[in-house]
PDB file of N, CA, C, O and CB in Angstrom:
ATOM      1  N   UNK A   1    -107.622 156.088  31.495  1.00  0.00           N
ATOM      2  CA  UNK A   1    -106.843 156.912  30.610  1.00  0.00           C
ATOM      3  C   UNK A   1    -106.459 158.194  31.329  1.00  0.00           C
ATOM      4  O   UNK A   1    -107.237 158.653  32.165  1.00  0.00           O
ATOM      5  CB  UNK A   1    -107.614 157.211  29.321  1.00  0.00           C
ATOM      6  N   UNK A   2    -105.148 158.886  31.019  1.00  0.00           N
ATOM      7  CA  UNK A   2    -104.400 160.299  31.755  1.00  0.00           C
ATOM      8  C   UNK A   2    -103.996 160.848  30.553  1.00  0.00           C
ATOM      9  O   UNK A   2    -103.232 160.626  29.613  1.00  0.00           O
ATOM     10  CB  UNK A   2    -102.968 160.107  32.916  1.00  0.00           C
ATOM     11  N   UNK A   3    -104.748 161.595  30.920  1.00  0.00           N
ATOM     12  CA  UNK A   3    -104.460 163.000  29.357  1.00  0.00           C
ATOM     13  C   UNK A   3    -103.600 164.040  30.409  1.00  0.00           C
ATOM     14  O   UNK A   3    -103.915 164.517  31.499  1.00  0.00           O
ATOM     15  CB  UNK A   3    -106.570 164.195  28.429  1.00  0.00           C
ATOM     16  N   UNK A   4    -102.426 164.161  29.613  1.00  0.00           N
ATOM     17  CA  UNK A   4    -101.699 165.057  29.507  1.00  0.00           C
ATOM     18  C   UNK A   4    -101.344 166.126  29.210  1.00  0.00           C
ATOM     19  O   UNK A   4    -100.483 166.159  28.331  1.00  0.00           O
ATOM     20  CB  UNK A   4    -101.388 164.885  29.341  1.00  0.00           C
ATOM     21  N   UNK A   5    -101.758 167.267  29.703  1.00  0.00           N
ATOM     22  CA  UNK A   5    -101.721 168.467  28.514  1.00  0.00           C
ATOM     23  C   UNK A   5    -100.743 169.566  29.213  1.00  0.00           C
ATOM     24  O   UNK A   5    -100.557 169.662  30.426  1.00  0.00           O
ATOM     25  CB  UNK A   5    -103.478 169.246  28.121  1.00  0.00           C
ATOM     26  N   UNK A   6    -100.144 170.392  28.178  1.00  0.00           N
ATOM     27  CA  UNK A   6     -98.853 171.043  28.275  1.00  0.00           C
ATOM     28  C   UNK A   6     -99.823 172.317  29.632  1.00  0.00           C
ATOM     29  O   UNK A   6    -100.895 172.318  30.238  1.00  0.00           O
ATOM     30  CB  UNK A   6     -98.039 171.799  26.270  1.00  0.00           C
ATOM     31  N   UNK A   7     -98.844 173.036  29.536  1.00  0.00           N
ATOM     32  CA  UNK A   7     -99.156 174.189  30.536  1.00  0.00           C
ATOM     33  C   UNK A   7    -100.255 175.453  29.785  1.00  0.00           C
ATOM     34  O   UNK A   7    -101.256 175.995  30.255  1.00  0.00           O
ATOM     35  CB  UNK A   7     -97.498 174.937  31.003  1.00  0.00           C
ATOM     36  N   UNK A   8     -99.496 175.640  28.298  1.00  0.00           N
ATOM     37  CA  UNK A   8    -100.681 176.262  27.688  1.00  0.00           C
ATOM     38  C   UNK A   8    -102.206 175.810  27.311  1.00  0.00           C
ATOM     39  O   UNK A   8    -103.295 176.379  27.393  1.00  0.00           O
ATOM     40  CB  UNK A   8    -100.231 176.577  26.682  1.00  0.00           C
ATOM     41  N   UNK A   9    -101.802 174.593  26.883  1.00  0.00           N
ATOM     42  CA  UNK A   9    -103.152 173.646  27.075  1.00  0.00           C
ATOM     43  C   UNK A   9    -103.965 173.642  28.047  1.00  0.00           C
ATOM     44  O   UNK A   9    -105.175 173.745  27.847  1.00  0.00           O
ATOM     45  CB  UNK A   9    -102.943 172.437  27.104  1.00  0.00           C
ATOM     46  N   UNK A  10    -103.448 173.524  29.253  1.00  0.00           N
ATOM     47  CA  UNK A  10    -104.254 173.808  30.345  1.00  0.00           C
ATOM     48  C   UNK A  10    -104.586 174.951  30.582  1.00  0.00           C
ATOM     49  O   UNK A  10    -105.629 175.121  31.214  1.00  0.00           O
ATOM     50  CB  UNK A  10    -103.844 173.453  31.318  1.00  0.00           C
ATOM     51  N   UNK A  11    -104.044 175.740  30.281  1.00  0.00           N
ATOM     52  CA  UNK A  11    -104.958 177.582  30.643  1.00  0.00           C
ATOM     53  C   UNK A  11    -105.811 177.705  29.863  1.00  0.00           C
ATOM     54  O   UNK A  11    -106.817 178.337  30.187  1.00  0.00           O
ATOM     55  CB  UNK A  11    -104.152 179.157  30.420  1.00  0.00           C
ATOM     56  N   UNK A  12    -105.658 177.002  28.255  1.00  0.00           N
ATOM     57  CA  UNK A  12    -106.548 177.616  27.618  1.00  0.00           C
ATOM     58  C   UNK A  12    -107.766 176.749  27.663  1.00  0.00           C
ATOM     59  O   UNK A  12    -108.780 177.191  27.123  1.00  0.00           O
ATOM     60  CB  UNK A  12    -106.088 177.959  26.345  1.00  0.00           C
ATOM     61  N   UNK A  13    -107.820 175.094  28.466  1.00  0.00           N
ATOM     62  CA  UNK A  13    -109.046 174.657  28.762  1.00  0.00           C
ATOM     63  C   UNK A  13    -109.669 175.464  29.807  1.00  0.00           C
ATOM     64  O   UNK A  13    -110.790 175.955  29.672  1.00  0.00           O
ATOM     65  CB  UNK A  13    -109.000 173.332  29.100  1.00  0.00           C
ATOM     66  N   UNK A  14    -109.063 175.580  30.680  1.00  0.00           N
ATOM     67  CA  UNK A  14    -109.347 176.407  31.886  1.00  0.00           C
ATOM     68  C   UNK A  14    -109.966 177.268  32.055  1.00  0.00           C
ATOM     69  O   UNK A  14    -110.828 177.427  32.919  1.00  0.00           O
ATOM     70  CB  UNK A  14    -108.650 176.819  32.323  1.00  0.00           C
ATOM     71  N   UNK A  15    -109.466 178.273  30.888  1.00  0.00           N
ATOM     72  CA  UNK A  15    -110.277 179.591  30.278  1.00  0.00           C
ATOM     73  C   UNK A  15    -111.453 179.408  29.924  1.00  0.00           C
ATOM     74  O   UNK A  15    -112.420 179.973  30.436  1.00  0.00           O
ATOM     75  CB  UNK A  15    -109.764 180.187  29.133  1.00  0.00           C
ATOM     76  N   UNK A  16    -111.517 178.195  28.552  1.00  0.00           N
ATOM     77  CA  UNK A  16    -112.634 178.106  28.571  1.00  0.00           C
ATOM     78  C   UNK A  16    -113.736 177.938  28.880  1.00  0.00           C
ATOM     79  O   UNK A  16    -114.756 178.409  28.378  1.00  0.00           O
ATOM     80  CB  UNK A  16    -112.658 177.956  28.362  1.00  0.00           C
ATOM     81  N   UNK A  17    -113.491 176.607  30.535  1.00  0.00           N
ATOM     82  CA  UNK A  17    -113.959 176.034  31.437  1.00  0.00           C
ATOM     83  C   UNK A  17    -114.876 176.998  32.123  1.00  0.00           C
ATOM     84  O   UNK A  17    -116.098 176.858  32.175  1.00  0.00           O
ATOM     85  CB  UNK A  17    -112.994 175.482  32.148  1.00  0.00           C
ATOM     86  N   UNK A  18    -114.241 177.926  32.611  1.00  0.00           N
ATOM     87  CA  UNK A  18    -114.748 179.213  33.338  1.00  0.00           C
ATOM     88  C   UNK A  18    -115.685 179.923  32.855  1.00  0.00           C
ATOM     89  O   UNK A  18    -116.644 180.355  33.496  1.00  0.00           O
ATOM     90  CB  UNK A  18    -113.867 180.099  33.518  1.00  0.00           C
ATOM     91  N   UNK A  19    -115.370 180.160  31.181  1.00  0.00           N
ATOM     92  CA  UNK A  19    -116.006 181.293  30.552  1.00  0.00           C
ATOM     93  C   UNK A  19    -117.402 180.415  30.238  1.00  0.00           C
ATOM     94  O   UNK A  19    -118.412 181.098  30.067  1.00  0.00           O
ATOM     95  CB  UNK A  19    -115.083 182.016  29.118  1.00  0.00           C
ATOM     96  N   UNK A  20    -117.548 178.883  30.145  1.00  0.00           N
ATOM     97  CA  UNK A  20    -118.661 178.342  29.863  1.00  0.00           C
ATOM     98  C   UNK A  20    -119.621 178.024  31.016  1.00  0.00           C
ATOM     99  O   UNK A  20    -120.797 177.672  30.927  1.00  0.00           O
ATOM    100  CB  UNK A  20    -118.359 177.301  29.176  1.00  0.00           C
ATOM    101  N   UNK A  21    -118.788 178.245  32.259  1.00  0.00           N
ATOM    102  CA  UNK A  21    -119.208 177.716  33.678  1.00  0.00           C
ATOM    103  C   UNK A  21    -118.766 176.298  33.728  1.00  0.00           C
ATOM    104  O   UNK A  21    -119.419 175.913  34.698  1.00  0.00           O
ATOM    105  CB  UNK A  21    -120.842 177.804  33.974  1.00  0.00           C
ATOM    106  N   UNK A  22    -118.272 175.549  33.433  1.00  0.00           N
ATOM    107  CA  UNK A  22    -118.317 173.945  33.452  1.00  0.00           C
ATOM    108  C   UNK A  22    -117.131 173.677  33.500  1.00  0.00           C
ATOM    109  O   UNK A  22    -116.364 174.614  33.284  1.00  0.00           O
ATOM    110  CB  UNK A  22    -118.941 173.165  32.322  1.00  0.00           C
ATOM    111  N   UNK A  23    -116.345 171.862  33.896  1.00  0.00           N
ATOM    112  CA  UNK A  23    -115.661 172.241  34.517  1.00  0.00           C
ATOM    113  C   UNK A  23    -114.574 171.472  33.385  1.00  0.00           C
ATOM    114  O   UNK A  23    -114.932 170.732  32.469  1.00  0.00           O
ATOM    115  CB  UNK A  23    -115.888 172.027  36.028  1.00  0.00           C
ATOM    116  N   UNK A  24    -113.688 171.717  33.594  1.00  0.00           N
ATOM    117  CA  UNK A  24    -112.855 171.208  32.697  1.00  0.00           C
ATOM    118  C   UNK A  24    -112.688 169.988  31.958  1.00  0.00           C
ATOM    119  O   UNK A  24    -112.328 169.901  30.784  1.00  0.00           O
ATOM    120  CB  UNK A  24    -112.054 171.306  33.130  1.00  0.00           C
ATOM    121  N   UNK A  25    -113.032 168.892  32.881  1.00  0.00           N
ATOM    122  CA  UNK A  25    -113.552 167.385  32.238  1.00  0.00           C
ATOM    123  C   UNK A  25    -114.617 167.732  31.442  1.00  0.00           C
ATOM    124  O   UNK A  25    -114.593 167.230  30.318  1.00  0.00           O
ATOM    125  CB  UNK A  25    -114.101 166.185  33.344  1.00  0.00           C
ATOM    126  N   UNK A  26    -115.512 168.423  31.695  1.00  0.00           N
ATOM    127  CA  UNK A  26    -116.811 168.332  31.051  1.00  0.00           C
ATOM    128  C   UNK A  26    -116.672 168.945  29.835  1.00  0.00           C
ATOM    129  O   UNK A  26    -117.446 168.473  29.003  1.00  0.00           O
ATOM    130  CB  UNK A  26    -117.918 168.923  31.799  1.00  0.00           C
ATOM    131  N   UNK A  27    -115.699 170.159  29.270  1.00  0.00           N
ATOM    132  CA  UNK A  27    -115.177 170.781  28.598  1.00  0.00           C
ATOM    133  C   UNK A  27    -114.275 169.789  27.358  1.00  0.00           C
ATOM    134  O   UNK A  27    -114.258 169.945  26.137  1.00  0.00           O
ATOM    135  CB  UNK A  27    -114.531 171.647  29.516  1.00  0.00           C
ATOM    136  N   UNK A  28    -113.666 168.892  28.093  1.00  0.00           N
ATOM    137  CA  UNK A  28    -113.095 168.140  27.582  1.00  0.00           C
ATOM    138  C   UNK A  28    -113.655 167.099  26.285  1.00  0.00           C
ATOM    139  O   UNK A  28    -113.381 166.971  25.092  1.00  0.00           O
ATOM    140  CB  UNK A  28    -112.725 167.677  28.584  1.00  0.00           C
ATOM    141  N   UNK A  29    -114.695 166.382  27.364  1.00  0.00           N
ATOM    142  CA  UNK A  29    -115.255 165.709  26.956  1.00  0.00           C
ATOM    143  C   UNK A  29    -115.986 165.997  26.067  1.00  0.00           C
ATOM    144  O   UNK A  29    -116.047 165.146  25.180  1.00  0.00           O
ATOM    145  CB  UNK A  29    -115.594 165.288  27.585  1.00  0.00           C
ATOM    146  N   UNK A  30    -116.799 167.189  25.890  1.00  0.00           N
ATOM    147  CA  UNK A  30    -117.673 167.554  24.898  1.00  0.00           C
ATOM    148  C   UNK A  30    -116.169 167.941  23.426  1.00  0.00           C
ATOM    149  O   UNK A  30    -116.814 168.438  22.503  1.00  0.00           O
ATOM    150  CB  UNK A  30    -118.892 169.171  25.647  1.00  0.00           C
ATOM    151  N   UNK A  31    -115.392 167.912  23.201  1.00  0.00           N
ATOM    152  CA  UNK A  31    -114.360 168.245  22.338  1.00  0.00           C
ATOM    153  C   UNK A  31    -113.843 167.081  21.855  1.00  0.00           C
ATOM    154  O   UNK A  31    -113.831 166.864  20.644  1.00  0.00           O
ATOM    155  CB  UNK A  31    -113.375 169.033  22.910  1.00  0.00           C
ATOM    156  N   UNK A  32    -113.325 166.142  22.819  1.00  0.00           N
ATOM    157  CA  UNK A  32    -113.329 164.832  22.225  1.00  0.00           C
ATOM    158  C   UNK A  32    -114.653 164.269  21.685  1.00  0.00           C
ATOM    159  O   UNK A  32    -114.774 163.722  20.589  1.00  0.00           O
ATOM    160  CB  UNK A  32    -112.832 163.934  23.189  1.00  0.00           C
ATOM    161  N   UNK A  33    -115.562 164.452  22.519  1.00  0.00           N
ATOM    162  CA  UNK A  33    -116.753 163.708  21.501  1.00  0.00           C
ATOM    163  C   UNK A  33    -117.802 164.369  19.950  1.00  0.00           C
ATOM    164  O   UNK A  33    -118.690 163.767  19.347  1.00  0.00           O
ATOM    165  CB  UNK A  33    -117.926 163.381  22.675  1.00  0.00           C
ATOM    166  N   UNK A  34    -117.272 165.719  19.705  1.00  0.00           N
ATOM    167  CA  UNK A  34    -117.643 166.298  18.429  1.00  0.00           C
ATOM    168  C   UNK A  34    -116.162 166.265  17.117  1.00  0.00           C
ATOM    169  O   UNK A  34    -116.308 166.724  15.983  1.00  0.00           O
ATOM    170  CB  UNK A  34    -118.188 168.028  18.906  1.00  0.00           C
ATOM    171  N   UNK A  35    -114.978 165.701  17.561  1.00  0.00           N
ATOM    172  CA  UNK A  35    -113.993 165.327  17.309  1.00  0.00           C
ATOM    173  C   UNK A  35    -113.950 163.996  16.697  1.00  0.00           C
ATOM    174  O   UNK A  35    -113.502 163.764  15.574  1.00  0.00           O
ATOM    175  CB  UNK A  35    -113.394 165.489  18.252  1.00  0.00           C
ATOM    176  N   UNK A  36    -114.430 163.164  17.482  1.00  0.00           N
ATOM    177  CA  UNK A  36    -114.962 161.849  16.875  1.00  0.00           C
ATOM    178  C   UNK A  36    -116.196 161.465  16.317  1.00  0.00           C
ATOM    179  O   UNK A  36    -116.378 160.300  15.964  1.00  0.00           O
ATOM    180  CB  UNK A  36    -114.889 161.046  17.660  1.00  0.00           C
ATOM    181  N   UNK A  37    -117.104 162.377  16.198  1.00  0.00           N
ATOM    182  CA  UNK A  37    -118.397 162.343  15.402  1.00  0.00           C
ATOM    183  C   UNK A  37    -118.092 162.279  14.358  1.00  0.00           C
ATOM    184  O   UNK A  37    -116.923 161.968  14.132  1.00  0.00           O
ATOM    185  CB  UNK A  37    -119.288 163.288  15.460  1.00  0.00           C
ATOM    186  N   UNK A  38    -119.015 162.547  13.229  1.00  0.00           N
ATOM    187  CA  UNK A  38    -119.419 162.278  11.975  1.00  0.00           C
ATOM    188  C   UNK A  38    -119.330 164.101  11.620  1.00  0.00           C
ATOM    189  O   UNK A  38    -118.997 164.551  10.524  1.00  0.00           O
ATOM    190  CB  UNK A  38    -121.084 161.288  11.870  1.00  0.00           C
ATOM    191  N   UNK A  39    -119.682 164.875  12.728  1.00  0.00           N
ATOM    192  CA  UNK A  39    -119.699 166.558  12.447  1.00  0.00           C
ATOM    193  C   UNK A  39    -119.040 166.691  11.085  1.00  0.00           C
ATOM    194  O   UNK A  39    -119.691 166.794  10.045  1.00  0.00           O
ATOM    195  CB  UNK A  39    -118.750 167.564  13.671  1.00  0.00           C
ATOM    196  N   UNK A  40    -117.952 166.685  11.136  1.00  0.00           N
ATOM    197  CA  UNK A  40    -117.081 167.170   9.989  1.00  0.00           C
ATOM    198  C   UNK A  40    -117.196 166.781   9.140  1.00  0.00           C
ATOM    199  O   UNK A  40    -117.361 167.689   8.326  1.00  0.00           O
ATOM    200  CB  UNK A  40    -116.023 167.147   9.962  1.00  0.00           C
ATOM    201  N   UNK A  41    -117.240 165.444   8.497  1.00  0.00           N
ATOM    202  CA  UNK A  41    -118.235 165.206   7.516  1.00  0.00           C
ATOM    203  C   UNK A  41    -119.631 165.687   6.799  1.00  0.00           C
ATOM    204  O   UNK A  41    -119.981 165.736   5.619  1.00  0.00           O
ATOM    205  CB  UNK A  41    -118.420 164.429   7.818  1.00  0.00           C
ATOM    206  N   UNK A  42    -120.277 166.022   8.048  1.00  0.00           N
ATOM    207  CA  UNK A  42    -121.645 166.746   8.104  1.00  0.00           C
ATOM    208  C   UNK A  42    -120.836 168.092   7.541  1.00  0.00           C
ATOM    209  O   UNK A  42    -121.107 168.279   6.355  1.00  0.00           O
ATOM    210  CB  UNK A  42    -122.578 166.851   9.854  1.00  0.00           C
ATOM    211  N   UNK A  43    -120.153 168.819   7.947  1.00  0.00           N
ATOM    212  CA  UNK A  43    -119.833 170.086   7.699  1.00  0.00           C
ATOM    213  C   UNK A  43    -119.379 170.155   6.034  1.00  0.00           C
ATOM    214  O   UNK A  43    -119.912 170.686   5.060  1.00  0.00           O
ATOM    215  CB  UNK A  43    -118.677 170.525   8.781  1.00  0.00           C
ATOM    216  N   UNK A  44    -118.045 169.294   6.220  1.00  0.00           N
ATOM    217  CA  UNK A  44    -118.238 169.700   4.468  1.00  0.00           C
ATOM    218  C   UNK A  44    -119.171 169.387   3.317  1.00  0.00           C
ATOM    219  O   UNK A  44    -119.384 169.898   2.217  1.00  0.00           O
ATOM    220  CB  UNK A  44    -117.253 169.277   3.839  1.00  0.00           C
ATOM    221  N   UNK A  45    -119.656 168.328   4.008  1.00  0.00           N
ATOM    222  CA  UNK A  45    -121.127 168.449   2.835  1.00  0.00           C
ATOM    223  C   UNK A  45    -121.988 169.512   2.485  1.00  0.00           C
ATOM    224  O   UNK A  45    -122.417 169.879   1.391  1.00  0.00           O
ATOM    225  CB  UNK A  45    -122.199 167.654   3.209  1.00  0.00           C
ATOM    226  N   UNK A  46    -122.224 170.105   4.100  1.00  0.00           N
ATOM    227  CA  UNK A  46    -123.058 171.549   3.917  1.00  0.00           C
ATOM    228  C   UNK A  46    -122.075 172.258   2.753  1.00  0.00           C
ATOM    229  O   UNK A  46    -122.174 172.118   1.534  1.00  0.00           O
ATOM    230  CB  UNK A  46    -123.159 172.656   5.614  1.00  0.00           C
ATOM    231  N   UNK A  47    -120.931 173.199   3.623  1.00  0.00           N
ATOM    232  CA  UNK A  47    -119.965 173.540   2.788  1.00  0.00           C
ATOM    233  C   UNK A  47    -120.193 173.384   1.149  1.00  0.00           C
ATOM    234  O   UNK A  47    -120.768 174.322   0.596  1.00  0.00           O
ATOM    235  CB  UNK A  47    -118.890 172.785   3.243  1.00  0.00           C
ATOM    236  N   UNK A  48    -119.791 172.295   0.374  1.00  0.00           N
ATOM    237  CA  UNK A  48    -120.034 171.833  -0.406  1.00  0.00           C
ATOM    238  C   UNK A  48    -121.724 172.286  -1.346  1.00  0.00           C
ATOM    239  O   UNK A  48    -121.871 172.503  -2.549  1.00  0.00           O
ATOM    240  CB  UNK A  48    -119.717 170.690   0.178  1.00  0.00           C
ATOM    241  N   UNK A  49    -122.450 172.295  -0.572  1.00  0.00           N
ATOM    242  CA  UNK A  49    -123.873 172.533  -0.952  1.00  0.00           C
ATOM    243  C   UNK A  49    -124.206 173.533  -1.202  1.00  0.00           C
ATOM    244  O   UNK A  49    -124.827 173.759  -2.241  1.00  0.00           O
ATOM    245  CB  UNK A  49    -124.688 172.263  -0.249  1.00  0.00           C
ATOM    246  N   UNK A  50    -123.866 174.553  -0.238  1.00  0.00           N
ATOM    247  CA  UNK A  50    -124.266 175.718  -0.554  1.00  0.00           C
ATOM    248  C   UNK A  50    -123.049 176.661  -1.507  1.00  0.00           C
ATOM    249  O   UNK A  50    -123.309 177.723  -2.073  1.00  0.00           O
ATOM    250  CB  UNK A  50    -124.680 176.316   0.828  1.00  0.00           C
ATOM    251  N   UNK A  51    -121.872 176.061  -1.508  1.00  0.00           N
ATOM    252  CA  UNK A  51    -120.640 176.233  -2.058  1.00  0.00           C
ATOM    253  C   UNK A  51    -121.323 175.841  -3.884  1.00  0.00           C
ATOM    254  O   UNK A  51    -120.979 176.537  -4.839  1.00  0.00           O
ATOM    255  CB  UNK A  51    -119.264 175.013  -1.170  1.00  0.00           C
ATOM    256  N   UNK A  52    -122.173 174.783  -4.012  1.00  0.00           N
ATOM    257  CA  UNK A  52    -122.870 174.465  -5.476  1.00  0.00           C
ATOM    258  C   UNK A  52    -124.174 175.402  -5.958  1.00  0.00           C
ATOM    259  O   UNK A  52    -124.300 176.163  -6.917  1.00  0.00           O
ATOM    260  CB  UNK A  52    -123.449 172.861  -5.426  1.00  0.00           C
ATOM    261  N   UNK A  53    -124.990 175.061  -4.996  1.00  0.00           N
ATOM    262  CA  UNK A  53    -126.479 175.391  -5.073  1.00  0.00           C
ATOM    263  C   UNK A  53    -126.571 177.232  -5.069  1.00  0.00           C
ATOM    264  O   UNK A  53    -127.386 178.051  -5.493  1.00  0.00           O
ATOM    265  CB  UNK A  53    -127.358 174.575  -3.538  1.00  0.00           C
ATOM    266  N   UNK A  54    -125.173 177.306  -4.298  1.00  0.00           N
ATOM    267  CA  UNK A  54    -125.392 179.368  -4.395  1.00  0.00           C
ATOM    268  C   UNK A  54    -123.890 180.047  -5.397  1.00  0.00           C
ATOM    269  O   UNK A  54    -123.297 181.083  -5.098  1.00  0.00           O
ATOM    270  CB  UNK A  54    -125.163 180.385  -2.018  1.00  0.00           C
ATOM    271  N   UNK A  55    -123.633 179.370  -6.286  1.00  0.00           N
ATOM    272  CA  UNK A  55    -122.427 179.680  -6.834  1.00  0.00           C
ATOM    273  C   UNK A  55    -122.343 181.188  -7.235  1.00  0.00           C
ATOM    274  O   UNK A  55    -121.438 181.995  -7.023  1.00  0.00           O
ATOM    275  CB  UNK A  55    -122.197 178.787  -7.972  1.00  0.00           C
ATOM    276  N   UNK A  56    -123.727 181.363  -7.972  1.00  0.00           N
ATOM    277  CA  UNK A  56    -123.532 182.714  -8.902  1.00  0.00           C
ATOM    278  C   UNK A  56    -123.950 184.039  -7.821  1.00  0.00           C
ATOM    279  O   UNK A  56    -123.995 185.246  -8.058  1.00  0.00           O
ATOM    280  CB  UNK A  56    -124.765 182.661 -10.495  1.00  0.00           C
ATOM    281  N   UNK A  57    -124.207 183.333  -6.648  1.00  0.00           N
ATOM    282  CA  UNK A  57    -124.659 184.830  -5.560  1.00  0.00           C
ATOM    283  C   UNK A  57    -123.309 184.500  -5.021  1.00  0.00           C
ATOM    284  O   UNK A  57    -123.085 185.501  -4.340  1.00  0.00           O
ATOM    285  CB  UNK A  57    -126.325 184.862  -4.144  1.00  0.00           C
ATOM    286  N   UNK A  58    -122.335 183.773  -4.904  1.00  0.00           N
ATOM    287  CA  UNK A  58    -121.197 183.766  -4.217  1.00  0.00           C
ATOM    288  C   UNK A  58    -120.232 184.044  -4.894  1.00  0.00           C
ATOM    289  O   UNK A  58    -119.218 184.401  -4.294  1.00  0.00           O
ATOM    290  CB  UNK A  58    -120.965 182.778  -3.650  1.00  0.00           C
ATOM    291  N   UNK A  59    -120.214 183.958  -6.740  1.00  0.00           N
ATOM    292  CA  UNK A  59    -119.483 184.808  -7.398  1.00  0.00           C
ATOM    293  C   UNK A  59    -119.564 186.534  -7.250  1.00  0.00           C
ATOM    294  O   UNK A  59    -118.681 187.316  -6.898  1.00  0.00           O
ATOM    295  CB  UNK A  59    -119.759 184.389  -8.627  1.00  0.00           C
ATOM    296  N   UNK A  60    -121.129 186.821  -7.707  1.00  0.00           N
ATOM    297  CA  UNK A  60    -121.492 188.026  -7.388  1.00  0.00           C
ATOM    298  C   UNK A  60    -120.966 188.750  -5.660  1.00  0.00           C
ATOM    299  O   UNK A  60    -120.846 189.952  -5.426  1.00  0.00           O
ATOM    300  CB  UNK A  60    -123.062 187.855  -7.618  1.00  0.00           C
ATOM    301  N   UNK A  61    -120.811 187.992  -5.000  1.00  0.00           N
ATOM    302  CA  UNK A  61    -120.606 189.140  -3.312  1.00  0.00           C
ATOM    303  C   UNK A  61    -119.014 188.465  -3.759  1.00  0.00           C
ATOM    304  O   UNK A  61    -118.565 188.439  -2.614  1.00  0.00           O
ATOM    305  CB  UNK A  61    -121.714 188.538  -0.967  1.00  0.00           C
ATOM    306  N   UNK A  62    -117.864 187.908  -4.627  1.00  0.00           N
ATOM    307  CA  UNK A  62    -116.535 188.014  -4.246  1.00  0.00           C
ATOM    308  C   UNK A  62    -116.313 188.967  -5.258  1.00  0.00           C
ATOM    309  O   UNK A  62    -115.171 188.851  -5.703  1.00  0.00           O
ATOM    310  CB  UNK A  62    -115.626 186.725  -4.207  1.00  0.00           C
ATOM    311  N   UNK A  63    -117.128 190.095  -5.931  1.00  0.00           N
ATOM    312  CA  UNK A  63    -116.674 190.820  -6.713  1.00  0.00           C
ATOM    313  C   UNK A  63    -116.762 192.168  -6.029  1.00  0.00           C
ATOM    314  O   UNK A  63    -116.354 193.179  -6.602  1.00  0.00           O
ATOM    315  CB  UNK A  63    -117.273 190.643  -7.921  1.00  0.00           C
TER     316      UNK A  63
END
């Protein structure tokens, strides 16, 4: 497989690459593979949970 990425795409892996020490594949790869996980699922459930279980302290701090 050849991933293609525009010119901004590439600076801004690049950037990141640097700023994490690692190298751009490796950068990559960790993004595609939390991309295709289950994460986000996982996330809005949390979301969701504490969005139920803390309603009236989360009414109280949007006032």
């Amino acid at each position: 497989m050849n991933l293609r990425l525009n010119d901004d795409e590439t600076a801004a892996l690049r950037r990141k690459a640097v700023e994490e020490g690692r190298s751009m594949q490796e950068v990559a790869r960790t993004a595609i593979a939390e991309y295709v996980s289950d994460r986000p699922a996982r996330l809005r459930s949390a979301i969701e949970r504490v969005r139920t279980e803390d309603a009236e302290l989360l009414d109280r701090l949007s006032r």
